[in-house]
C-alpha positions in Angstrom: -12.8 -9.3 122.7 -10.9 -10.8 125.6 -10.1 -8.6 128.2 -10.6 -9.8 131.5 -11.1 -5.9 132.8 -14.7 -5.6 131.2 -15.5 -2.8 133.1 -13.0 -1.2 132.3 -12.9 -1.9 128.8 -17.1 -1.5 128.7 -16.2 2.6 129.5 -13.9 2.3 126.5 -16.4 1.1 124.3 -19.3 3.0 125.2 -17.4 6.4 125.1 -15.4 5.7 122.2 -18.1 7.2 119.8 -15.4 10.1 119.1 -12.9 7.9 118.3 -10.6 10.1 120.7 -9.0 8.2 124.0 -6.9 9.4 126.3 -3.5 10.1 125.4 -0.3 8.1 127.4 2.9 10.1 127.8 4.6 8.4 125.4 2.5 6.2 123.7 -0.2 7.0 121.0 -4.1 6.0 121.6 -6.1 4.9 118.7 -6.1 7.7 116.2 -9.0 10.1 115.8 -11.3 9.7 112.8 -10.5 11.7 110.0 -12.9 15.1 109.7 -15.0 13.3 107.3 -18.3 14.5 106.5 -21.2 11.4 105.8 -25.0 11.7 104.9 -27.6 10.9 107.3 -28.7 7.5 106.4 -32.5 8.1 107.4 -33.9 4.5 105.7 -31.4 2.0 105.9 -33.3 -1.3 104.0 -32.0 -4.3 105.7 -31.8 -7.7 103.9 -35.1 -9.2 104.3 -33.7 -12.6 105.9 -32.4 -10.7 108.8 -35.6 -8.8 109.4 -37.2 -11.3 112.4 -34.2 -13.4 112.6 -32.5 -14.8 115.6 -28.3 -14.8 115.5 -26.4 -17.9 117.3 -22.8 -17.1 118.6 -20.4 -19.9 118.2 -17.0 -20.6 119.9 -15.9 -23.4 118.1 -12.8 -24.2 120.6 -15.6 -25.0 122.9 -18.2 -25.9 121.3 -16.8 -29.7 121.6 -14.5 -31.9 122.8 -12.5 -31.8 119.0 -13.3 -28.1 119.0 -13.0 -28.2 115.4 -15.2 -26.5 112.3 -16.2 -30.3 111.4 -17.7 -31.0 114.2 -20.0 -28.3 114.7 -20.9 -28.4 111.2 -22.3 -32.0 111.9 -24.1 -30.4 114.7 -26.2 -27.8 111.9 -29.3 -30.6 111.6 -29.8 -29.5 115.4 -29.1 -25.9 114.7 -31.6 -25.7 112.2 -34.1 -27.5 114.4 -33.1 -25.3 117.3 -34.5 -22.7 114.6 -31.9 -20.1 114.4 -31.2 -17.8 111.8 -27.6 -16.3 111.7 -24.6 -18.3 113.1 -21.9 -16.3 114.2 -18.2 -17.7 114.5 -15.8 -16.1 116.7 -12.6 -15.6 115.4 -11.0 -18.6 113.0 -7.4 -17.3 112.4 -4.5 -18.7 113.3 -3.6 -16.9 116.9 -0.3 -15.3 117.8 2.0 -17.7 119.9 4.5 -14.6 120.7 3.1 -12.8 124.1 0.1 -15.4 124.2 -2.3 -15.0 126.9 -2.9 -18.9 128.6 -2.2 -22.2 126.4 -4.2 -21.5 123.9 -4.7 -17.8 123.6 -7.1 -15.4 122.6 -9.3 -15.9 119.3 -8.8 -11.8 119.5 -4.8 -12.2 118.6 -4.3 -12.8 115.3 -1.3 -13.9 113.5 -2.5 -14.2 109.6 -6.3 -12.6 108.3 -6.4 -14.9 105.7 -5.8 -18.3 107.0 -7.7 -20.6 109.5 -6.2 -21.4 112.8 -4.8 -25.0 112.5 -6.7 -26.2 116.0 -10.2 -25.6 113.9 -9.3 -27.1 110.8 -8.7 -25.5 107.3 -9.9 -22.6 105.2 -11.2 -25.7 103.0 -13.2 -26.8 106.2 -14.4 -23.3 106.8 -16.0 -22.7 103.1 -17.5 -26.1 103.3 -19.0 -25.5 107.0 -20.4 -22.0 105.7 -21.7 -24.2 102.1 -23.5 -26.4 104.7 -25.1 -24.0 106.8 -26.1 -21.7 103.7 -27.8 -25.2 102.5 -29.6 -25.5 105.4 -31.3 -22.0 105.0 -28.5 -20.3 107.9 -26.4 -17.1 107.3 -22.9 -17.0 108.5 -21.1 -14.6 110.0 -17.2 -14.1 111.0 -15.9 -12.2 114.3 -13.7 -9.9 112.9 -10.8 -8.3 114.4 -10.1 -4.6 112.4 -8.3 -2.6 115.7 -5.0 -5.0 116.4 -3.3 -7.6 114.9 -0.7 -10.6 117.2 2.6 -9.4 118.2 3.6 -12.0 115.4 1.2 -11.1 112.9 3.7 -10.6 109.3 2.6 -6.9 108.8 4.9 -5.8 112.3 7.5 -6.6 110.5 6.9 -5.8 107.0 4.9 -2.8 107.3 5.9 -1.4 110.9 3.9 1.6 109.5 0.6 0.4 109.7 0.8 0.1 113.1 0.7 2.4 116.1 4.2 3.4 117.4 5.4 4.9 120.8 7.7 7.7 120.6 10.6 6.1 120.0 9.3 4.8 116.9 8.4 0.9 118.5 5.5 -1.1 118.8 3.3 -1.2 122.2 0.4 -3.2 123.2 -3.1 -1.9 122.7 -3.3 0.3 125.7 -6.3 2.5 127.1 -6.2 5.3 130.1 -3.3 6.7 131.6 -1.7 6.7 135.1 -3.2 4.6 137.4 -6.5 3.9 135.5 -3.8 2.5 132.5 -5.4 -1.0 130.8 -3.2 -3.1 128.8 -4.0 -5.9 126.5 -0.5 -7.2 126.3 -1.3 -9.9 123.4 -1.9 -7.1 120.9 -0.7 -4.3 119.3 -3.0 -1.6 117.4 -2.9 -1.1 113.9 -2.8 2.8 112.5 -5.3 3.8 110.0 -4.2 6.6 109.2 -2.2 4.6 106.5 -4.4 4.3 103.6 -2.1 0.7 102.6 -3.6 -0.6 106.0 -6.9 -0.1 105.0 -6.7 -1.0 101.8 -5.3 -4.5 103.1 -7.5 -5.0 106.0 -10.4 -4.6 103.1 -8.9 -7.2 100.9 -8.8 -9.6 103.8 -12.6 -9.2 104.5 -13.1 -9.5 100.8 -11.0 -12.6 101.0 -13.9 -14.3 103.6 -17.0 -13.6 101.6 -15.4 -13.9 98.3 -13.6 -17.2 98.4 -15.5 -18.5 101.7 -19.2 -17.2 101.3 -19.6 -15.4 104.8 -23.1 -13.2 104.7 -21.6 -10.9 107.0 -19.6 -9.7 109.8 -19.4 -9.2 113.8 -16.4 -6.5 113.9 -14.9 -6.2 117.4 -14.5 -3.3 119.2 -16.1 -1.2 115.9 -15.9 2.2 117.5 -12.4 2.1 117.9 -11.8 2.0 114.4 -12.6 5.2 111.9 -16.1 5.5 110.9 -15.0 6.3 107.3 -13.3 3.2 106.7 -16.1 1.4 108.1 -18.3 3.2 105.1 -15.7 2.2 102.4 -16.1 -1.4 103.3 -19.9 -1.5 103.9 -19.7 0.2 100.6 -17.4 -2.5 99.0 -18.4 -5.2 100.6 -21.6 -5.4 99.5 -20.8 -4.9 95.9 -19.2 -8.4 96.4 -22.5 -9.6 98.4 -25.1 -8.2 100.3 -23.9 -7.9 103.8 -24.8 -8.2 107.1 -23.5 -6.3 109.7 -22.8 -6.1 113.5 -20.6 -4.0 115.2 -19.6 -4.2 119.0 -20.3 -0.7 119.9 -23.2 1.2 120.8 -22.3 4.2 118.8 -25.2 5.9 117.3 -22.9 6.9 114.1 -22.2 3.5 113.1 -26.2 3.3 112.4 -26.5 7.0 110.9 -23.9 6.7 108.1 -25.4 3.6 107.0 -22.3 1.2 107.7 -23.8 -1.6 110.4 -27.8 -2.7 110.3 -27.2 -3.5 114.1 -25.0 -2.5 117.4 -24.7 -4.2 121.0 -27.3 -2.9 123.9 -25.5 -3.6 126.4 -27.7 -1.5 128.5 -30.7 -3.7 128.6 -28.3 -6.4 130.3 -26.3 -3.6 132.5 -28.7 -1.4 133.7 -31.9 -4.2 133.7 -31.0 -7.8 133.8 -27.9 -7.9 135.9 -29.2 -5.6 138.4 -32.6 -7.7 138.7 -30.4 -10.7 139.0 -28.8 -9.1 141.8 -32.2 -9.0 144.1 -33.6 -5.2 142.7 -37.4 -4.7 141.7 -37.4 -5.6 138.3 -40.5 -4.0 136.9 -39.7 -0.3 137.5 -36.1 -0.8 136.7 -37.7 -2.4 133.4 -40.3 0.3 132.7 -37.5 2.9 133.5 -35.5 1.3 130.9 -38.4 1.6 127.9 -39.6 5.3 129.0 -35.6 6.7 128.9 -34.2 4.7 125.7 -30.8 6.3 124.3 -31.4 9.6 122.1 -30.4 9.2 118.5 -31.0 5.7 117.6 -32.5 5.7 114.1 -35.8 3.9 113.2 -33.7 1.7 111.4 -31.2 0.6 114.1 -31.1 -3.1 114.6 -29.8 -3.6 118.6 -28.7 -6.7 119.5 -30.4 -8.1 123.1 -28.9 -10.6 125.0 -28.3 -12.3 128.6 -25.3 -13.7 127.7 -22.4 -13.6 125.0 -18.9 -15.3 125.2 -17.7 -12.0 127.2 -20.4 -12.1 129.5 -19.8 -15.9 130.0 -16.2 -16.0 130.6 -16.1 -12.1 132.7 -19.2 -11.6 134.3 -20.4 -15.2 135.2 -22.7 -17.8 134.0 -26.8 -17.1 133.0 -27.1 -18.9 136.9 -24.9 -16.6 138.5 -25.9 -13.6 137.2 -29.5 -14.3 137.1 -30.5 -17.1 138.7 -34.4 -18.2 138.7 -34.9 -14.9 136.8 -33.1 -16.0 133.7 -35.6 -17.5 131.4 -37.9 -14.6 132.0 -35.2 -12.1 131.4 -34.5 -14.6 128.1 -38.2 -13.8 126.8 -37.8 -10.1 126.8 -34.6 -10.4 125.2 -37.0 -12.2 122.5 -40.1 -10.1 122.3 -38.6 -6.4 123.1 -37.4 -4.6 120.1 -34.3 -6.2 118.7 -32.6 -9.3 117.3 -32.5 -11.9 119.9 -29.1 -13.7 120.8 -28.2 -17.1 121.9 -24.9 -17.6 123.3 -23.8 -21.5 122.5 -24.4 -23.8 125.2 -27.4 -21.9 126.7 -29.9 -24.2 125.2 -28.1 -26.9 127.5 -28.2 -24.3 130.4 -24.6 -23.5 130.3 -23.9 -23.7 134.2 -20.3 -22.3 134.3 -17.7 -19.6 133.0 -15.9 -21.3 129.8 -12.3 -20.2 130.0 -10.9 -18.1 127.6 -7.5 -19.0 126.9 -7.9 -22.8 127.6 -9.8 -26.1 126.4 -12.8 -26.4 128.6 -15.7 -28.0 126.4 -19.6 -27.0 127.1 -21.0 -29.9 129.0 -24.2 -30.4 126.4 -25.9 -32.8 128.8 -29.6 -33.3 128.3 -30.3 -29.7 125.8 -32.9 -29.0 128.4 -33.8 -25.5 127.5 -34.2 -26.6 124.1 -38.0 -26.6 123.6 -38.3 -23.1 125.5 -35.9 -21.6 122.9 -37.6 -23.2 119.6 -40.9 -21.8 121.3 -39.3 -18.3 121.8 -37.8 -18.7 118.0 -41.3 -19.9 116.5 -43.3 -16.9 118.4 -40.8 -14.5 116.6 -40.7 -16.0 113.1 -44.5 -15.9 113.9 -45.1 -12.1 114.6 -44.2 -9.4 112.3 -44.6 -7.1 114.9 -41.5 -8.4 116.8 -39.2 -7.8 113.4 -36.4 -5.4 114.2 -35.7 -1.9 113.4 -38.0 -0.3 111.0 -39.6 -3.2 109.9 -41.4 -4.2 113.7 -43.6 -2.5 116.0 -43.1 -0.2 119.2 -43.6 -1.2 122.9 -46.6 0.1 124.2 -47.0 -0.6 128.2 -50.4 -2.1 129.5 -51.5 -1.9 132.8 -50.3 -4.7 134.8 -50.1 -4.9 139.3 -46.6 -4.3 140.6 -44.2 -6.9 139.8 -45.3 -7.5 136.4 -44.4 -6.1 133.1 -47.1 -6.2 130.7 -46.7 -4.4 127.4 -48.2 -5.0 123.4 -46.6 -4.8 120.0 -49.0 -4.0 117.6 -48.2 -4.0 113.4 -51.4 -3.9 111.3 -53.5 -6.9 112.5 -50.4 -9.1 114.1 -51.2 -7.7 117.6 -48.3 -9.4 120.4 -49.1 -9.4 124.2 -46.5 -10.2 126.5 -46.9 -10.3 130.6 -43.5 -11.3 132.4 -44.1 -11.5 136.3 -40.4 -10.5 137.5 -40.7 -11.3 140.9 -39.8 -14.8 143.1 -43.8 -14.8 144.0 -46.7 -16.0 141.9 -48.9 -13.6 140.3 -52.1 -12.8 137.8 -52.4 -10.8 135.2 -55.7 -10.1 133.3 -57.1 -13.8 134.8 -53.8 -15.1 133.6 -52.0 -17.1 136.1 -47.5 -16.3 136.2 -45.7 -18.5 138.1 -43.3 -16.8 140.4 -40.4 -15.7 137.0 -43.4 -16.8 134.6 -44.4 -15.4 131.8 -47.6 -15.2 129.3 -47.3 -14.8 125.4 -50.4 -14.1 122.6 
């Protein structure tokens, strides 16, 4: 999503589990979930080609000069050597001119689900850019946008209804808090789903993208703020179209119990590890905190998602160099080899050295793809190891002893046995007669 706030709208997120916000004094927050009972899903199967995969976020306005679908579909031969698995496009709808945040506005406001924003090309060029990939043994997925819609999107005026009104019956933009903690985002306003004609809409228009476009999946924004029982429906639906794959931005435990998403954001590895290491604290006991307290309630089969960057982390919090400086590619190898699906964030392969803007042009500099090797080595050592596979399918962390500084730990399945040693300190160390650079690292 796009708002500049993300601390703000991080609290949202992360405590939106209930699907109950704040009320505002005249305005409606995003409606409560039905009282709907759902199973337990205790083993969730995932498909097996996400199983030790590696996902690849792309933001196509950026991704080039032309910042169209075309060119980054002639960039897939290098993808595909790069070695990733899943591509994931932000948003390609058209975006709503009325209330537009910048020039060029959010990929979060959109003005038409089933279209493809002129800037990027065509729905023609996105079903041939998805044909391409799928050719080249990648899975696509779309960024999609269930909770608001553009000021200008056709429903606000043909079906006020399905839309969240103040009380004098109007629209309002997609507001959070109250008094002076209030948040708005001003480009968009939230759609009600208590209407079961919204729903059944939103449904056809995600039916629309695999159906007619081939999409293996979905990244659905801001998940939790929609209700959990629609997101059952259309996990439910969906996949009696084509097996899906889905990611939801939200750590809510539900989303992963009634058997709707195969993975979720941890955005605590990066928040309460990562950031704070890049910020000059020890990063060993922060990281050994961090494995001996994980979150209660997580099934076996919970896929989380582990980063250093994404495009909010770029544009909000700061580059990989000014959140983590000489620290980063270490950080980067237990975002690999820690339980998880590991995420690349386009550009950091070139090591992305500034903040792309949100609203504007501003083309990643690709200069000389220096990282590239070290993340086709990362890529390779995961395709290589059962034992790193996500969820259900990989093994747990077991610490090792290792002297102060380092992390050492082992992943063990059957007889793939991993061993990783990160020193996460500015100062060279040795572990086990194994020699780490000052932010090195040691893999077998």
């Amino acid at each position: 999503m796009k708002a500049p706030s993300m601390p703000t709208r991080r609290s949202v997120l992360a405590t939106a589990a209930t699907l109950a916000l704040p009320a505002l004094p005249a305005m409606s927050a995003t409606p409560t979930a039905p009282a709907v009972a759902f199973d337990t899903v205790a083993d969730m199967p995932h498909l097996p080609w996400t199983r030790q995969a590696v996902i690849y976020q792309i933001n196509v306005r950026q991704y080039s000069q032309a910042g169209t679908l075309a060119a980054v579909q002639a960039d897939l031969p290098r993808l595909k050597a790069l070695g990733v698995d899943i591509l994931w496009l932000m948003p390609l709808q058209p975006i709503g001119k009325l209330n537009r945040k910048g020039t060029l506005g959010s990929y979060y406001s959109i003005s038409d689900y089933t279209a493809v924003n002129p800037e990027f090309g065509s729905v023609a060029d996105a079903k041939a850019f998805v044909a391409a990939a799928q050719a080249q043994g990648m899975k696509v997925i779309l960024d999609w946008v269930p909770n608001h819609t553009a000021w200008d999107h056709p429903w606000a005026t043909q079906h006020k209804d399905w839309y969240q009104l103040d009380a004098k019956g109007e629209l309002f933009p997609v507001t959070f808090g109250e008094g002076a903690t209030v948040e708005y985002w001003t480009d968009v306003i939230a759609l009600n789903y208590k209407n079961p004609a919204l729903r059944d809409a939103m449904l056809d228009a995600m039916k629309f993208w695999v159906r007619e476009v081939g999409m293996d999946g979905f990244r659905c924004d801001v998940a939790s703020l929609v209700p959990i029982d629609f997101w059952v429906r259309a996990r439910r639906e969906l996949d009696a179209v084509k097996p899906m794959f889905m990611l939801a931005e939200s750590d809510a435990v539900a989303l992963h119990t009634s058997g709707a998403f195969d993975m979720t954001y941890s955005w605590d590895l990066p928040d309460q590890v990562f950031k704070k290491i890049g910020k000059g604290e020890p990063g060993a006991p922060l990281l050994k905190a961090w494995l001996q307290k994980q979150p209660a309630g997580y099934p076996a089969h919970a896929y989380r998602m582990r980063f250093t960057s994404n495009h909010d982390y770029n544009s909000w919090h700061g580059s990989d160099a000014e959140l983590y400086g000489d620290a980063h590619q270490a950080l980067a190898v237990l975002s690999f080899t820690l339980p998880g699906m590991p995420l690349i964030y386009n550009g950091q392969e070139a090591r992305l050295n500034k903040r792309l803007a949100f609203f504007e042009k501003d083309a990643i500099a690709w200069n000389t793809y220096e990282l590239t090797a070290f993340y086709q080595q990362l890529i390779a050592f995961k395709h290589r190891h059962p034992a790193l596979a996500a969820g259900q399918y990989g093994a747990p962390v077991v610490l090792l002893d290792a002297p102060d500084g380092v992390v050492a730990f082992e992943r063990r399945l059957g007889a793939d046995v991993v061993r990783v040693a990160v020193n996460l300190t500015a100062r060279p160390q040795t572990w086990r007669s194994h020699a780490l650079k000052a932010w090195g690292w040691w893999l077998a």
